[in-house]
N, C-alpha and C positions, 0 to 999 in steps of 0.2 A: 561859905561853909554852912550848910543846911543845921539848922536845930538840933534836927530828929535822924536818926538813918534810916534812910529810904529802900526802898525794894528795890531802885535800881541799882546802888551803894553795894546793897548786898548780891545782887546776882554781879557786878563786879569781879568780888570778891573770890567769891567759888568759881567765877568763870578762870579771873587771872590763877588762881588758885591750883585748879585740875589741869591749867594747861602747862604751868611749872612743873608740877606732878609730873607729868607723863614725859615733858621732855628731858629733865632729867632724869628721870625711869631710864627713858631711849638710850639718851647718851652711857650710859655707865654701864648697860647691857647688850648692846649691838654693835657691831660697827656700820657706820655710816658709809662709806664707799667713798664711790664720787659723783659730781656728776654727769660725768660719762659712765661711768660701774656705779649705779648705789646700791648700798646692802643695805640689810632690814631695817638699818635704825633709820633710814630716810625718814621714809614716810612717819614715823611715828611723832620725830623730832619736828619737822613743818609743821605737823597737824596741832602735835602739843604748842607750836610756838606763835602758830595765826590763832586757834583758841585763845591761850596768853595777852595777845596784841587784840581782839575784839574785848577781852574784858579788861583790861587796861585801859579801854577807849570808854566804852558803860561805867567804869569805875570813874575816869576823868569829868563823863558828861553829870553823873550824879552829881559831882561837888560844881557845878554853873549850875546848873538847872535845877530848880527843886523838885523833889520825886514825889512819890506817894508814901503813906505811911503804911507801915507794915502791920498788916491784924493777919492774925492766924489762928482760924478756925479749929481747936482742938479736935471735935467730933471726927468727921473725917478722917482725918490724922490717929486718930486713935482706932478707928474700925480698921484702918486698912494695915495696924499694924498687928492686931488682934489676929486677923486674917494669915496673916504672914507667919505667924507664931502657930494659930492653928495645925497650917500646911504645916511647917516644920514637924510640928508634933506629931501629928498624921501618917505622913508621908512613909514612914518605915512603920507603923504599926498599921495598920488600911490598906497600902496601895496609893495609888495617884490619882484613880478614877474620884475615889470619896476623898481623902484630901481636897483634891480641887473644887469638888462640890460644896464642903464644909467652907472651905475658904470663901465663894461665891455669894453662900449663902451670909458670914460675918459680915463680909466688904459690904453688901448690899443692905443692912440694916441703917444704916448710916441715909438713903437715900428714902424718905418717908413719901416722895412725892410718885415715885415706880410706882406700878402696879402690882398685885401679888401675881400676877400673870406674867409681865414682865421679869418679874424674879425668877419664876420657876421656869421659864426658857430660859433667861441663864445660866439655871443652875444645872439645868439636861442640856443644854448647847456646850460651855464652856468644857465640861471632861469630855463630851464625846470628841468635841475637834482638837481637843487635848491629843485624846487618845491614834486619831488618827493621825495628825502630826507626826509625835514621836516615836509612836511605835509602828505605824506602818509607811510614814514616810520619812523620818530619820532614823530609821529603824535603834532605836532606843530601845533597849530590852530592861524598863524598870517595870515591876510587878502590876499591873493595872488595880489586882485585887490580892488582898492578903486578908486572912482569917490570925488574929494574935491569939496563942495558946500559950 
């Protein structure tokens, strides 16, 4: 057993973690079929239960093998959730065009090594192919622009 818990310890965990999640999810809300006839919860229940069984395995190798220690860069972490909050906040007073702009703009402060060029194609790329995406090709009808009065 390792000192410290390792990154791989913990991707283990969340791995065996979501793949319980979902397959119990499956089970308690679909019926499964058979395998000759399967119904909806097939596939969910496999998928949740080989996810499961791969972190089960990373969880098992972590405690042989020593892993890496885990450091976690705040900054990053912090811009990209700033960003996400932004968007939220945006989103129904703006439109999506300036949200996503605004957002691009937060996430991208975080990265000192970009260029201010680099920035600013992101920040005119990322809503336009936003905008075509969803509104002209999922045709998603959210407000692109909103004026708040």
């Amino acid at each position: 057993m390792p000192k410290f818990i390792s990154r791989e310890f913990c991707s283990g965990i969340v791995l065996s973690s979501v793949g319980a999640t979902y397959t119990i999810y499956a089970l308690t809300r679909y019926p499964l079929g058979s395998l000759n006839e399967m119904g909806p919860g097939m596939f969910p229940v496999m998928a949740g239960a080989v996810l499961g069984i791969f972190g089960l395995a990373v969880l098992a190798s972590s405690l042989i093998v020593p892993g890496t220690r885990i450091s976690i860069d705040w900054g990053p972490f912090s811009y990209i959730i700033g960003g996400l909050v932004a968007f939220a906040i945006l989103l129904p007073l703006f439109g999506f065009i300036p949200a996503i702009a605004v957002m691009t703009i937060v996430v991208t402060f975080w990265n000192s090594t970009a260029s201010v060029r680099a920035k600013v194609i992101l920040v005119v790329l990322l809503p336009a192919l936003a905008y075509v995406i969803f509104y002209w090709g999922l045709n998603v009808r959210m407000a692109p622009f909103r004026i708040p009065l």
